[in-house]
N, C-alpha and C positions, 0 to 999 in steps of 0.2 A: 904198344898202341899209341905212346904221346910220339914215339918217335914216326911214327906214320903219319899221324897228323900232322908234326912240324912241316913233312915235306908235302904233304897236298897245300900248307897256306906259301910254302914256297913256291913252291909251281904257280899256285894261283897268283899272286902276288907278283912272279915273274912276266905272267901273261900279260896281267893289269898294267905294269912298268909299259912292257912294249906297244901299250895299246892297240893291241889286237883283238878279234874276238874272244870274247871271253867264255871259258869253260868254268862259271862258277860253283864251285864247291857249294852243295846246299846244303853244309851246316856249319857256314862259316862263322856264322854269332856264337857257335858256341863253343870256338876253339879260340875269346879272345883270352881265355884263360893259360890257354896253350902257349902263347906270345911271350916269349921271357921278362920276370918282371921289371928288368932293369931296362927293357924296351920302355915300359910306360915311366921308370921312374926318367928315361932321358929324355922322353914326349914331356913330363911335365915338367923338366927345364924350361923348355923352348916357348920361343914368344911366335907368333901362329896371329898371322893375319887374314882375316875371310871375308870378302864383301858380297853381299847377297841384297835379295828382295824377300820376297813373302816363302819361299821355298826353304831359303836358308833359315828362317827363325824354325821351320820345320824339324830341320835337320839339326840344328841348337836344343831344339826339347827332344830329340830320339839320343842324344849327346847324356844330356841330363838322365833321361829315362836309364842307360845305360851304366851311368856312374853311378847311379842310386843303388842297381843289380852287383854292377860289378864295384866294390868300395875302394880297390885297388886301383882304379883309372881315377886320377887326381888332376883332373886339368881345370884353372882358374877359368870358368869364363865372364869374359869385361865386354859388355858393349861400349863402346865408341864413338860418337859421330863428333867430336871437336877437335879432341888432341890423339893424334897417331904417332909419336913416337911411345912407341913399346916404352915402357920403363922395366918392366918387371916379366919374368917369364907368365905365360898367360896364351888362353886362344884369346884374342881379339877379333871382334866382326864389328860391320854397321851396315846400315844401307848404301848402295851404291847404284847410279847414274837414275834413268828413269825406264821401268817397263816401257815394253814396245819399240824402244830405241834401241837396239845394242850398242850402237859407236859409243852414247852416250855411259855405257858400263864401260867399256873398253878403256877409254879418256878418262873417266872419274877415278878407276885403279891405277891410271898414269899419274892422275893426281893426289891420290892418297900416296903413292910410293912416293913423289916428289914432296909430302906433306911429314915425311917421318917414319912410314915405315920402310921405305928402302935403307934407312939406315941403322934401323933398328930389328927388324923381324930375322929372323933366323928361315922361315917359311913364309910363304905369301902366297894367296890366290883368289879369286873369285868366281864366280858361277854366274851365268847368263839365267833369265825364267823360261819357263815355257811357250810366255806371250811372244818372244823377243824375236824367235823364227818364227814366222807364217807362209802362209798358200804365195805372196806377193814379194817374200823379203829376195834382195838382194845379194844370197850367199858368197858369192865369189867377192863381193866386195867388202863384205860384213869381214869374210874372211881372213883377207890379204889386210885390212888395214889391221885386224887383232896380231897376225902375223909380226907386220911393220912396227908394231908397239912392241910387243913381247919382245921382239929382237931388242929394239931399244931397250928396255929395261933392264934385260937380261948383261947385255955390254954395260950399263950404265952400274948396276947395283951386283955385283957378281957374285957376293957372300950371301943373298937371299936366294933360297932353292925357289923358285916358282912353279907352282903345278898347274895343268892344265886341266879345266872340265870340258867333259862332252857336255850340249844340251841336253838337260832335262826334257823329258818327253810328255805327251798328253796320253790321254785314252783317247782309241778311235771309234765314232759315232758310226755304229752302222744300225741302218732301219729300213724301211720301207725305200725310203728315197735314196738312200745309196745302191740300194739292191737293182731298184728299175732304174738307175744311170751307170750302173755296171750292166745290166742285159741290154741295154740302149749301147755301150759300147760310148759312151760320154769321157771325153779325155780329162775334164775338170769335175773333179768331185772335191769339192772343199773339203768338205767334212775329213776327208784323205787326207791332202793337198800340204796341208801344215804338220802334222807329221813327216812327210817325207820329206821334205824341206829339214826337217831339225835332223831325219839319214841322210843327209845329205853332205850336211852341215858338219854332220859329226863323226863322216867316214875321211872330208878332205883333213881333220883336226887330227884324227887317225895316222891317219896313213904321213901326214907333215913331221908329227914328234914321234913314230915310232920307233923304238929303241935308242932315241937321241936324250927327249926330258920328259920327266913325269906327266903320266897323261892318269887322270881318278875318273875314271867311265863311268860317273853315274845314269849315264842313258843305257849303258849294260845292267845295268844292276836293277832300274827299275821298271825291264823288259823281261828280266828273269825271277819266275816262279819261286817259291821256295822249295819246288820238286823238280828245280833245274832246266825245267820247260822254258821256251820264250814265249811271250804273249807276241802276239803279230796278227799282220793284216794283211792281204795281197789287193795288189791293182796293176792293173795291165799285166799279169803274169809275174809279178814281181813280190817278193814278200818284203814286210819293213816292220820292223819294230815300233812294240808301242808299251806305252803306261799300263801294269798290270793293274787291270780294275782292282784288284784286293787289296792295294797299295793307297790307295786314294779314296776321299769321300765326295770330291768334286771335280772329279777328272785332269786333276794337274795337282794340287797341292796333296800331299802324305798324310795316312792317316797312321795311329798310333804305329799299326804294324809296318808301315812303309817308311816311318822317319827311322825307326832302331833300325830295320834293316840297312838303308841307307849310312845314317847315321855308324853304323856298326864296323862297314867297309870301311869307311873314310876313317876312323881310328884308327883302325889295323892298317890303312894304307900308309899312315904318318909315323904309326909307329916303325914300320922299317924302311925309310926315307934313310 
């Protein structure tokens, strides 16, 4: 049995690397036990850099939540926000750039690399919010310039692995008034519009690093069910991914059950980096 499960978090794990769609195992939280323990004794070596907004403190208490469960996951965590060189193995996070801006995340992790952890971190990455893609953002450019950076870094700092996140997702608002601007045949449905925008966003991000550098899908992860289902929405004939309402108490931020979940992949995803 443990040998069956090693190779379903292979496979799945395999998938995730390539960033591809994902066939996630739903009962993956409970084969972090399964994970060889010298996986997590060599994750709590490593010094683990994460810049986030309000999402990621989310995903730092589904973290917590988990090491509490499981006493065997030993990872220090230090927040951060003045001095960035890593001294000591540890996850490090702080805030980075501002909501609603991407570039300004994008830049701010150019900054923090350039501030210490590029030459300190073993691991490095950061996460965009929910807010960050909307109905009006400019993907192709948002895109190409995270591109343009990440290349840089990546040449500049070449002992740090960098992973890459898809956008986090929202829930999508359907009611009354998206109903009768779908029978209207209405091409702008906001309520839509910003979700599709962050598929968009996070099929170009997809499809850029697959099977080249780590790509942690958590727009996979918080579209699929715990009975492996995808939550989704269609418009104009098209389906897209969204925020499992069971996951969330405000339609973009994690609630208890959505930070572990979350929280749970991205363990298991570092531990076999």
């Amino acid at each position: 049995m443990k040998m069956v499960r090693g190779v379903l978090i292979v496979i799945f794990l395999l998938s995730l690397f390539q960033g591809g769609a994902m066939a996630v195992d739903t009962a993956i939280l409970t084969f972090i036990h399964d994970v060889p323990r010298e996986k997590w004794t060599t994750l709590s070596d490593k010094k683990i850099y994460f810049g986030h907004q309000s999402v990621g403190f989310n995903i730092i208490d589904g973290m917590k939540d988990l090491m509490h469960k499981y006493p065997y996951l030993k990872l220090e965590i230090i927040e951060s926000d003045n001095d960035f060189r890593l001294s000591s193995p540890g996850f490090y996070h702080s805030r980075i750039g501002s909501n609603v801006n991407p570039i300004s995340k994008i830049d701010d992790f150019a900054d923090k690399m350039a501030a210490g952890v590029g030459a300190t971190a073993d691991i490095a990455f950061f996460k965009f919010c929910f807010v960050d893609i909307g109905s009006d953002t400019d993907i192709q450019k948002v895109f190409d310039h995270y591109v343009k950076v990440m290349t840089v870094l990546k040449e500049r700092y070449p002992r740090v692995k960098i992973v890459h996140f898809t956008v986090p997702l929202g829930t999508t608002l359907t009611n009354w008034k998206t109903r009768i601007k779908t029978l209207l045949g209405k091409k702008d449905i906001w309520e839509y519009d910003a979700n599709i925008r962050k598929n968009e966003f996070n099929d170009l991000l997809r499809n850029h690093y697959a099977g080249k550098e780590p790509v942690f899908d958590i727009a996979g992860f918080e579209s699929t069910l715990t009975d492996g289902k995808r939550s989704t929405f269609t418009k104009g004939g098209k389906s897209y991914f969204d925020l499992a309402p069971e996951y969330t108490y405000d339609d973009g931020h994690l609630n208890e059950k959505g930070r572990q979940w979350v929280a749970g992949h991205l363990l298991i995803f570092l531990a076999q980096l």
